[in-house]
C-alpha positions as CSV (number, residue, x, y, z in Angstrom):
1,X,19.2,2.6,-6.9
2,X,20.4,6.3,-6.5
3,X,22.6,7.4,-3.0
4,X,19.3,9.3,-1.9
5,X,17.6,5.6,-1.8
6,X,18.6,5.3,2.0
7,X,18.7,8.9,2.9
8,X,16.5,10.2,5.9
9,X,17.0,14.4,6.1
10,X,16.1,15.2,10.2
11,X,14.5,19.0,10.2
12,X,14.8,19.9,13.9
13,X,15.3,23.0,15.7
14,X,16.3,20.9,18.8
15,X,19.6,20.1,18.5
16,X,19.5,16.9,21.0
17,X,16.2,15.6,19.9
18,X,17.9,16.2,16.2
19,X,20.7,14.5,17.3
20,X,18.7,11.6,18.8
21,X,16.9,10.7,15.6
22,X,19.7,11.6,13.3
23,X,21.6,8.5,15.5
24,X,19.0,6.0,15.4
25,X,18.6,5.8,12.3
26,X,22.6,6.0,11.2
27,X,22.1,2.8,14.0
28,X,19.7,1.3,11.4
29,X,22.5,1.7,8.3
30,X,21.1,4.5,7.3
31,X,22.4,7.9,5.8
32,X,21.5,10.9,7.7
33,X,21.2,15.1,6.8
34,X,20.5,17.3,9.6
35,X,18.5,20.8,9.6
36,X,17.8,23.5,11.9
37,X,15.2,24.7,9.8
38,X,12.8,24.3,7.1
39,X,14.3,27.1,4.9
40,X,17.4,25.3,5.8
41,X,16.4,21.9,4.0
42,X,14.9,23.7,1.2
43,X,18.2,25.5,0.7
44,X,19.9,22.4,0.3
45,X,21.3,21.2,-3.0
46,X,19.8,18.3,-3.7
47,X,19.0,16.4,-7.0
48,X,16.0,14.4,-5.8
49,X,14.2,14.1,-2.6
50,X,15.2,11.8,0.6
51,X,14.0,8.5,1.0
52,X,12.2,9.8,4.3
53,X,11.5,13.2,6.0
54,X,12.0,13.9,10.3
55,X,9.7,16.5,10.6
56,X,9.3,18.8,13.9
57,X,5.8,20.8,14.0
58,X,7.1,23.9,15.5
59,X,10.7,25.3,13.7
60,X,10.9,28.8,13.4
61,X,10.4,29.3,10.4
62,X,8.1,27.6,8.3
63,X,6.2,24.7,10.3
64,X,6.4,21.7,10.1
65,X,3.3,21.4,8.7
66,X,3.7,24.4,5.8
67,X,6.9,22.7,4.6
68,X,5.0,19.7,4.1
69,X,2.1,21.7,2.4
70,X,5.1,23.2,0.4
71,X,6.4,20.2,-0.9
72,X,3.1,19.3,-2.4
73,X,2.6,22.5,-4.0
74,X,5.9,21.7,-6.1
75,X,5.1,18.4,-6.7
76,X,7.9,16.6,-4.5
77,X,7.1,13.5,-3.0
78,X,8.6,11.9,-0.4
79,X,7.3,10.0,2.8
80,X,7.1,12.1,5.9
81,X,7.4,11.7,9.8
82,X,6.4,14.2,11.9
83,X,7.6,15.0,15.6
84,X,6.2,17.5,17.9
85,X,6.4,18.4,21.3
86,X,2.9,19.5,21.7
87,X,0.2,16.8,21.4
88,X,-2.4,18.4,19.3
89,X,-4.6,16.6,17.3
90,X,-6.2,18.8,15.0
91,X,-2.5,19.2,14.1
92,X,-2.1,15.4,13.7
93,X,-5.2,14.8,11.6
94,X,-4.0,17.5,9.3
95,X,-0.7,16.2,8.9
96,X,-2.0,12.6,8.5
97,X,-4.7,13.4,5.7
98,X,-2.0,15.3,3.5
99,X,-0.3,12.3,3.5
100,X,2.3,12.0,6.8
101,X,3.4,8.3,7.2
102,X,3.0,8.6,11.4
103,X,3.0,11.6,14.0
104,X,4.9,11.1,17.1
105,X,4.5,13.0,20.3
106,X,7.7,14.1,22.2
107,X,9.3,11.6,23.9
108,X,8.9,9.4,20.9
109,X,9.1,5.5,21.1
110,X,12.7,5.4,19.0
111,X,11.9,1.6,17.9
112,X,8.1,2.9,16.8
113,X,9.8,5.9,15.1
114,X,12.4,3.9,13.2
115,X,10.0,1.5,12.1
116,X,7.7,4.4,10.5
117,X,10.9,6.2,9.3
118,X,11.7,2.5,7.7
119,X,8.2,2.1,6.4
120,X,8.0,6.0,5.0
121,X,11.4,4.7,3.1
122,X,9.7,1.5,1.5
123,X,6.9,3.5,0.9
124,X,8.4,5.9,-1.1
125,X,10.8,2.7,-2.5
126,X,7.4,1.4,-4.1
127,X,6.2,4.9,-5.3
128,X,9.1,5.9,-7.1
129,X,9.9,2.4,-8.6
130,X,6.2,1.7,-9.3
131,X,6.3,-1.7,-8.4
132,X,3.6,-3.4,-5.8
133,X,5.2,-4.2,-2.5
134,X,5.4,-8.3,-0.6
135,X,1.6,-9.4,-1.2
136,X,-0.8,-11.1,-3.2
137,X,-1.2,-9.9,-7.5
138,X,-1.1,-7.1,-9.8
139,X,-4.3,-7.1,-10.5
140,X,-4.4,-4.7,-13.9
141,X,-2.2,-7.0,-15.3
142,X,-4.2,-10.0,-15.2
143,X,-7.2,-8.2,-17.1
144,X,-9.6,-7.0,-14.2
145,X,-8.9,-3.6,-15.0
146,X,-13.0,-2.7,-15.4
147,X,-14.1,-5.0,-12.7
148,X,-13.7,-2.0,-9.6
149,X,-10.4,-3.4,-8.7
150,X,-8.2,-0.6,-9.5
151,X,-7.1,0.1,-5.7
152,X,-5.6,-3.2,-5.7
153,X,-2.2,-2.6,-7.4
154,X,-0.5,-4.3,-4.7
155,X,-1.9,-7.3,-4.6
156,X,-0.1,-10.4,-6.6
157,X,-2.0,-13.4,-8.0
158,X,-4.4,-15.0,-10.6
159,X,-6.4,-18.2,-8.1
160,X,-10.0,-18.2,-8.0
161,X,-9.5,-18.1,-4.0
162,X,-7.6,-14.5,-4.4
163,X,-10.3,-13.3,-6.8
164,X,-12.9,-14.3,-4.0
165,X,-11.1,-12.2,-1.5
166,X,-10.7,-9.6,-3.4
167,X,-14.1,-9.4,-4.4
168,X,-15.4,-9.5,-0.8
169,X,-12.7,-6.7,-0.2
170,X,-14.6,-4.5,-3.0
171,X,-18.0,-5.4,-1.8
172,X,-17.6,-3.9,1.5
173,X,-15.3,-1.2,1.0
174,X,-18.2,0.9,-0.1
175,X,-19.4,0.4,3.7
176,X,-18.5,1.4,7.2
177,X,-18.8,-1.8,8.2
178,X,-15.8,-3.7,10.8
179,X,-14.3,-5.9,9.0
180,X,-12.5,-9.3,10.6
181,X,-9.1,-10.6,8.5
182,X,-8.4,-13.8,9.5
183,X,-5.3,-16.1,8.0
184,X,-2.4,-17.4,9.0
185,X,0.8,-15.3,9.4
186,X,2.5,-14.1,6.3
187,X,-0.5,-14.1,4.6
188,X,-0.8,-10.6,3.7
189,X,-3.3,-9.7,6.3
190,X,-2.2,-5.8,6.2
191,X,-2.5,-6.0,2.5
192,X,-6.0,-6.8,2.8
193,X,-6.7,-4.0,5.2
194,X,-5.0,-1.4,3.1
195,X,-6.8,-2.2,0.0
196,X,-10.6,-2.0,1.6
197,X,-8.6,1.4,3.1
198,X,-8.3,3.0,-0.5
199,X,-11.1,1.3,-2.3
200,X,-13.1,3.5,0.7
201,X,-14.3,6.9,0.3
202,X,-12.2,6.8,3.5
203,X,-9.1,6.5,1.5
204,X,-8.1,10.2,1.5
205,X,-8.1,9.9,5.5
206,X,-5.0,8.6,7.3
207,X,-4.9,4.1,7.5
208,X,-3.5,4.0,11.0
209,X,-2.2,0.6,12.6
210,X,-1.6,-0.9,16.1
211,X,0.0,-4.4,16.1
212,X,-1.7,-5.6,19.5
213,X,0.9,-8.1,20.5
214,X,3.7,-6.5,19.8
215,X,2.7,-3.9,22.9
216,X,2.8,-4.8,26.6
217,X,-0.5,-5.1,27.9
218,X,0.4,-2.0,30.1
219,X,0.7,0.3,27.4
220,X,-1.4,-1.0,25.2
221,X,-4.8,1.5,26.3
222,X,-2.6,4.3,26.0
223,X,-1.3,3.8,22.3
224,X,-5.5,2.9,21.5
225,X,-6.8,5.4,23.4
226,X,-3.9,7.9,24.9
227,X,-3.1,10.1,27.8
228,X,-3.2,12.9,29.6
229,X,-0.2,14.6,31.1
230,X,0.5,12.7,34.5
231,X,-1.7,10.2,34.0
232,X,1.1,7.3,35.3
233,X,5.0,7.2,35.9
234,X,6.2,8.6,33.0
235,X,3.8,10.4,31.2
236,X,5.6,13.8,30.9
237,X,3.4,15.1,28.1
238,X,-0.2,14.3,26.7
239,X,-0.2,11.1,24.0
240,X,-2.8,11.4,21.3
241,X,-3.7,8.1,20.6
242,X,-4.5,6.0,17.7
243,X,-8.3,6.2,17.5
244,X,-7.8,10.0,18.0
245,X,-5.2,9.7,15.2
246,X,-8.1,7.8,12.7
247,X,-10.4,10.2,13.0
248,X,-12.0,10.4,9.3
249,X,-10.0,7.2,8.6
250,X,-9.2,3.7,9.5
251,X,-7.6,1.9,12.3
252,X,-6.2,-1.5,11.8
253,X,-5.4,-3.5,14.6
254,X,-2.9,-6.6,13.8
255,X,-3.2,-9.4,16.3
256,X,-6.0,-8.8,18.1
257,X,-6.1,-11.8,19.4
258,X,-3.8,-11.0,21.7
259,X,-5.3,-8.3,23.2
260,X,-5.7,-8.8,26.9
261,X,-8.7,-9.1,28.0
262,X,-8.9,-6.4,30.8
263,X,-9.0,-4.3,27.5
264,X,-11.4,-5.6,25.7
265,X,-14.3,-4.5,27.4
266,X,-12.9,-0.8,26.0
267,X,-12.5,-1.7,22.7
268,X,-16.4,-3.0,23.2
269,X,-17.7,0.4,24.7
270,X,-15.7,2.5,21.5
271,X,-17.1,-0.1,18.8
272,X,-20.4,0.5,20.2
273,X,-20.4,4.0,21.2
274,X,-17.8,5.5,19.5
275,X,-16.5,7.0,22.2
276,X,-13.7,6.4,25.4
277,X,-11.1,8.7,27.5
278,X,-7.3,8.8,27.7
279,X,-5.9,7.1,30.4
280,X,-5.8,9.4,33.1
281,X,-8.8,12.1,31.7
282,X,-12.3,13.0,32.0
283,X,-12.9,14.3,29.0
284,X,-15.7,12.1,26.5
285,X,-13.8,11.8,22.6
286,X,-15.9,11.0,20.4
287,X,-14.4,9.1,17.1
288,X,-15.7,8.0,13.8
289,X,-12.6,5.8,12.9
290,X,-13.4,2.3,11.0
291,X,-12.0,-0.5,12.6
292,X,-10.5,-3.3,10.6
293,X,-9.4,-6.1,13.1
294,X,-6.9,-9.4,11.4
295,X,-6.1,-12.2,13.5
296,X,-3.9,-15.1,12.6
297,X,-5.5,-16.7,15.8
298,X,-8.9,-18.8,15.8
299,X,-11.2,-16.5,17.9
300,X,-14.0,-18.7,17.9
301,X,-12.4,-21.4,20.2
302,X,-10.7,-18.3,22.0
303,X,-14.2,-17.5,22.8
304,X,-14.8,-20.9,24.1
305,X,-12.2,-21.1,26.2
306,X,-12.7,-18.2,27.8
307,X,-10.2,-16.1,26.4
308,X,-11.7,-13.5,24.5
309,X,-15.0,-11.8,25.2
310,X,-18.1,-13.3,23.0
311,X,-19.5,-9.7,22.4
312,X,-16.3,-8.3,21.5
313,X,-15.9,-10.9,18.8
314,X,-19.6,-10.4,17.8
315,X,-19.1,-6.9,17.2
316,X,-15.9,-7.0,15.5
317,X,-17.0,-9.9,13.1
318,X,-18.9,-8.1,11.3
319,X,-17.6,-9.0,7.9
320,X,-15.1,-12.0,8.4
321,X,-12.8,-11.9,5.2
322,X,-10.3,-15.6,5.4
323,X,-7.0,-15.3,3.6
324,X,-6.2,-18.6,2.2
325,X,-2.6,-19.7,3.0
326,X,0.2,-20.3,0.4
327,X,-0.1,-23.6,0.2
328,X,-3.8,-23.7,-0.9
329,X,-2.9,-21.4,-3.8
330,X,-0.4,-23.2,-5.4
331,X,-0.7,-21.4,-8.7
332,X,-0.2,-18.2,-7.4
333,X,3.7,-19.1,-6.1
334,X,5.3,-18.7,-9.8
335,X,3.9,-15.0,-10.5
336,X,4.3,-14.2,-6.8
337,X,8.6,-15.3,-7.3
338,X,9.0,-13.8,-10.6
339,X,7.4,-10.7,-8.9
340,X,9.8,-10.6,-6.1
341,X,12.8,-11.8,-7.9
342,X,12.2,-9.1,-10.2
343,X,12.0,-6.2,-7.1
344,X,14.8,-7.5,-5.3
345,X,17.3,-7.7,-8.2
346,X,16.3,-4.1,-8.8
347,X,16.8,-3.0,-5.3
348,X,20.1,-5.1,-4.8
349,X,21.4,-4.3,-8.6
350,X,21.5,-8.0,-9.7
351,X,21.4,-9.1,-12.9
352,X,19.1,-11.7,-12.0
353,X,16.3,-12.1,-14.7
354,X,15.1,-15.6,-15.4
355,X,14.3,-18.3,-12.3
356,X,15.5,-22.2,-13.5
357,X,12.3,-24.5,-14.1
358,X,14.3,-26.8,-11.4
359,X,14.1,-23.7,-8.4
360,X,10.3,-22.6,-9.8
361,X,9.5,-26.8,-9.3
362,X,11.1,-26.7,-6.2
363,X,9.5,-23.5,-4.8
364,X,6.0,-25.2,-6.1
365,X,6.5,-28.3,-3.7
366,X,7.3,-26.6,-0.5
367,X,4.7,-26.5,1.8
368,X,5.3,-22.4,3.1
369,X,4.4,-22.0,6.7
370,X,5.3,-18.7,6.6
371,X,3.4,-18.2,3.4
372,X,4.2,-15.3,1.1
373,X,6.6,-13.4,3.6
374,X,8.7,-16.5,4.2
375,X,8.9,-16.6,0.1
376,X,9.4,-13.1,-0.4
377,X,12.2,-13.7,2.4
378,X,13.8,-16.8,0.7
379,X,13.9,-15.7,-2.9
380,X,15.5,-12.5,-1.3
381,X,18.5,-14.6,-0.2
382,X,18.9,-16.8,-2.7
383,X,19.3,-13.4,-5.1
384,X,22.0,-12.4,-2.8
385,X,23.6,-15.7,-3.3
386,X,22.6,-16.3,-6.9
387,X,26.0,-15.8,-9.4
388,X,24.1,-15.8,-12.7
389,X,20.9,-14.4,-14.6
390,X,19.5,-17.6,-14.0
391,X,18.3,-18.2,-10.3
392,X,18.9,-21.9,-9.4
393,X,17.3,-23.3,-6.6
394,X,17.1,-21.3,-3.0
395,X,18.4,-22.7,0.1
396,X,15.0,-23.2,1.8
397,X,15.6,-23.6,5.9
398,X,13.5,-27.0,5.8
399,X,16.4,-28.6,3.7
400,X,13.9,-31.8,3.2
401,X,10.9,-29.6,2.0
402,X,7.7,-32.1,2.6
403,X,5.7,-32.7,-0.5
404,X,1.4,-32.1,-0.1
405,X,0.8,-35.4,1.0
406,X,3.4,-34.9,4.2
407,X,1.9,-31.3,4.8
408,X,-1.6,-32.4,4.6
409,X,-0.9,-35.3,6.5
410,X,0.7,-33.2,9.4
411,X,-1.2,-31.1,12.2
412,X,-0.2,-27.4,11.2
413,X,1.2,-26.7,14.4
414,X,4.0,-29.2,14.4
415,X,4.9,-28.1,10.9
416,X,5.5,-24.6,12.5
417,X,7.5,-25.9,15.0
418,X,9.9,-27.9,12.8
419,X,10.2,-25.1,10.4
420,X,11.2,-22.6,13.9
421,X,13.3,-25.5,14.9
422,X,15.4,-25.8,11.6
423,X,15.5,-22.0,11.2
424,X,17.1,-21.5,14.7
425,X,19.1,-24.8,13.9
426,X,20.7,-22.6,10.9
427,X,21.3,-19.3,13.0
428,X,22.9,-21.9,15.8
429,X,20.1,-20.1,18.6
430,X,20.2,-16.9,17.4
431,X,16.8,-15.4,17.8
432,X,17.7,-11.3,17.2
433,X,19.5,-9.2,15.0
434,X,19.8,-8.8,11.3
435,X,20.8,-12.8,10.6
436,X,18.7,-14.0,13.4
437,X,15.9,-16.7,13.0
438,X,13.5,-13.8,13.7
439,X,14.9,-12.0,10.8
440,X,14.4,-15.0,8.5
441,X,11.2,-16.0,9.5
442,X,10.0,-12.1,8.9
443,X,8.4,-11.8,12.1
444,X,9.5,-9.9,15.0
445,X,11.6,-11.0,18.2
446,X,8.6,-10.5,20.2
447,X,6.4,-12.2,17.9
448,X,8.8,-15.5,17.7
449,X,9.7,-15.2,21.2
450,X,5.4,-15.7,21.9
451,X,5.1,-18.1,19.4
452,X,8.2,-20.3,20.2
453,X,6.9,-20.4,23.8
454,X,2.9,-21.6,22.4
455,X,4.9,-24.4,20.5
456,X,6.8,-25.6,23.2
457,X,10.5,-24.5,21.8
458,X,12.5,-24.2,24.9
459,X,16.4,-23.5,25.6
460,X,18.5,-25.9,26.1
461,X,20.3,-25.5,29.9
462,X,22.9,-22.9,30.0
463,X,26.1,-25.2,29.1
464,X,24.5,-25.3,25.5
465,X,23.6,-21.6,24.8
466,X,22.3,-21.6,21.7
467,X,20.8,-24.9,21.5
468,X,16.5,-25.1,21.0
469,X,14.3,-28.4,22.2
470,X,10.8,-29.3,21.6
471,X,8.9,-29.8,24.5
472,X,5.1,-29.8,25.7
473,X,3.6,-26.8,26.4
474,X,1.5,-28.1,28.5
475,X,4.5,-29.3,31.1
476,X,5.6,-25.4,31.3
């Protein structure tokens, strides 16, 4: 790993909102370089590129947008973010389809910016290392090379059930088709998403993505849809919003099972006209986005019980594609921790090369409610911990990890909550933060926070801050 690994270079004629970006993401451990101008970065001395790029739109010299074109034209790669203070979106298509990890519209969300500044930097972590990021299987490595899987380099895994997903994923890539993802979390859902994305002849547009429930249900029509200058408290510029931003492309939208349901009858209309209006305008859009849709909920019985439309479901279940969860593909866990063993040595300059038979047996008979994230997570620490070439075996959270028989034998739900239970138990009630149980689990606050109240995890009384209790949801 080079010193440019974790280097984001801010170009900004703007010195506050320069200033702004360049200290949230030296808030995030990262390194920062600040620019006034485009010929001012490209003047720079520099060996190799950043890990990430700030862009603003308008700098007075070359845009924005012409650096970026620049770069290409030389052949440097690296991931960019662009910021602007005028919401165009011809603009933000262009800058999308040349390859521009997000485009944010001034005031920018800072924890939606960091993340894409954070995911242009693993993105371009994968690139330059060539190596597949947290999923499934290398495919081209397990001889499928001729069988139309090439867009699926980033997926990790030999199982019959993996090669059945992936071959519904080829089948209708070559469509327009919505496609439904549902699993259980960790699974890889995104993955999924991304590959029908590139095996598309979508796959030169931008893959833009919404994670529905981690988004109050207030803002949630304005990040689908946008809005108009004005349109609410707040709103001090137009917001170009995500199925504006698709356009040529595809829109995933994680979670959207937790979309509430005075929205859904939007979402309806724009599946089945392709058209809507940002909050607070009048004027018709018209959008040719697909729509890929993952759930780790079961929407049937949401439709049942009333809590999700039955013609929304209809029209987004198009093509239902099932991710199987870790512990139905056993045989995949051994490539799958060899994989990321491998990546995370490399990234954390271990000499880790080799995982015991004892750790690979133990990693085989744990049951993985958090499914590959939670073992990508895992093998993470125990290379941070591990001392040798040889990795022994990892301090899993669930210290007793049940065998099949207890798994099978236990409803799914209660093995969540024990898992969440021992996890917290380990961070002593420490949901947030870096060595926090949300942290662990590989999940955000908000998404633990919802889950943990669905399962009944409460907080103890205030004389015992950091203690957790299982209780019955019903009785809150």
């Amino acid at each position: 790993m080079n010193e440019n690994d974790r280097l984001v270079c801010i170009v900004d004629d703007d010195i506050s909102a320069r200033e702004a970006i360049a200290g949230l993401a030296v808030s995030a451990g990262l390194r920062v370089e600040t620019f006034s101008s485009a010929k001012a970065y490209l003047n720079s001395p520099r060996a190799t590129p950043p890990a990430c790029l700030v862009l603003d739109v308008d700098l007075p010299d070359l845009t924005g947008l012409e650096l970026q074109q620049k770069l290409g034209h030389t052949g440097v790669t690296v991931p960019i973010v662009f910021v602007t203070g005028h919401g165009d979106i011809p603009m933000s298509v262009r800058a999308l389809k040349a390859g521009a990890i997000d485009f944010f519209t001034k005031p920018f969300d800072p924890e939606l910016l960091l993340a894409a500044i954070q995911a242009g930097i693993a993105k371009g972590t994968r690139a330059g290392a060539g190596a597949s990021s947290a999923g499934v299987s290398r495919v081209e490595e397990s001889g499928q090379q001729a069988t139309g899987f090439e867009s699926f380099a980033e997926i990790v895994g030999e199982s019959s059930t993996l090669a059945q997903v992936l071959a519904q994923v080829h089948t209708v890539a070559g469509t327009d088709s919505t496609v439904l993802i549902d699993g259980e979390t960790g699974t890889g859902k995104e993955l999924i998403a991304r590959a029908v994305h590139n095996s598309s002849e979508r796959k030169h547009g931008p893959f833009i993505k919404l994670n529905c429930g981690a988004i109050p249900a207030g803002l949630l029509e304005s990040e689908l849809m946008g809005h108009e200058k004005g349109a609410f408290t707040g709103a001090i510029a137009r917001r170009i919003g995500r199925f504006e931003l698709a356009q040529d492309g595809t829109l995933f939208l994680d979670e959207i099972g937790e979309m509430a349901t005075e929205l859904q009858p939007k979402l309806l209309r724009l599946l089945q006209e392709r058209e809507f209006e940002r909050v607070g305008g009048t004027r018709t859009i018209r959008s040719n986005a697909r729509v890929i849709a993952a759930t780790n909920r079961d929407l049937g019985a949401m439709v049942k019980a009333r809590a999700f439309r039955e013609d929304l479901y209809y029209r987004l279940n198009v093509f239902p594609v099932t991710l199987p969860p870790l512990r139905d593909r056993k045989g995949d866990i051994p490539v799958l921790a060899e994989h990321f063993v491998r990546r995370v040595a490399a990234k954390l300059k271990k000499d880790v090369r080799d995982i015991s038979p004892a750790a690979m047996a133990h990693l085989t008979q744990y049951s993985w409610p958090g499914n590959i994230r939670e073992l990508e997570n895992v093998l993470e620490r125990a290379v941070i911990l591990a001392d040798g070439p040889v990795l022994e075996v990892p301090q899993l959270h669930s210290t007793a990890c049940p065998d099949d028989k207890a798994v099978q034998g236990d409803d799914l739900a209660a093995v969540n909550k024990a898992h969440i239970l021992s996890v917290l138990e380990a961070t002593r009630g420490i949901v947030a933060g870096p060595d926090g149980a949300a942290a662990r689990l590989g999940v955000k606050r908000s998404t633990l926070n919802y889950r943990m109240k669905k399962l009944g995890i409460l907080r103890e009384p205030a004389d015992t801050p950091h203690h957790y209790v299982s209780a019955d949801p019903a009785a809150e």
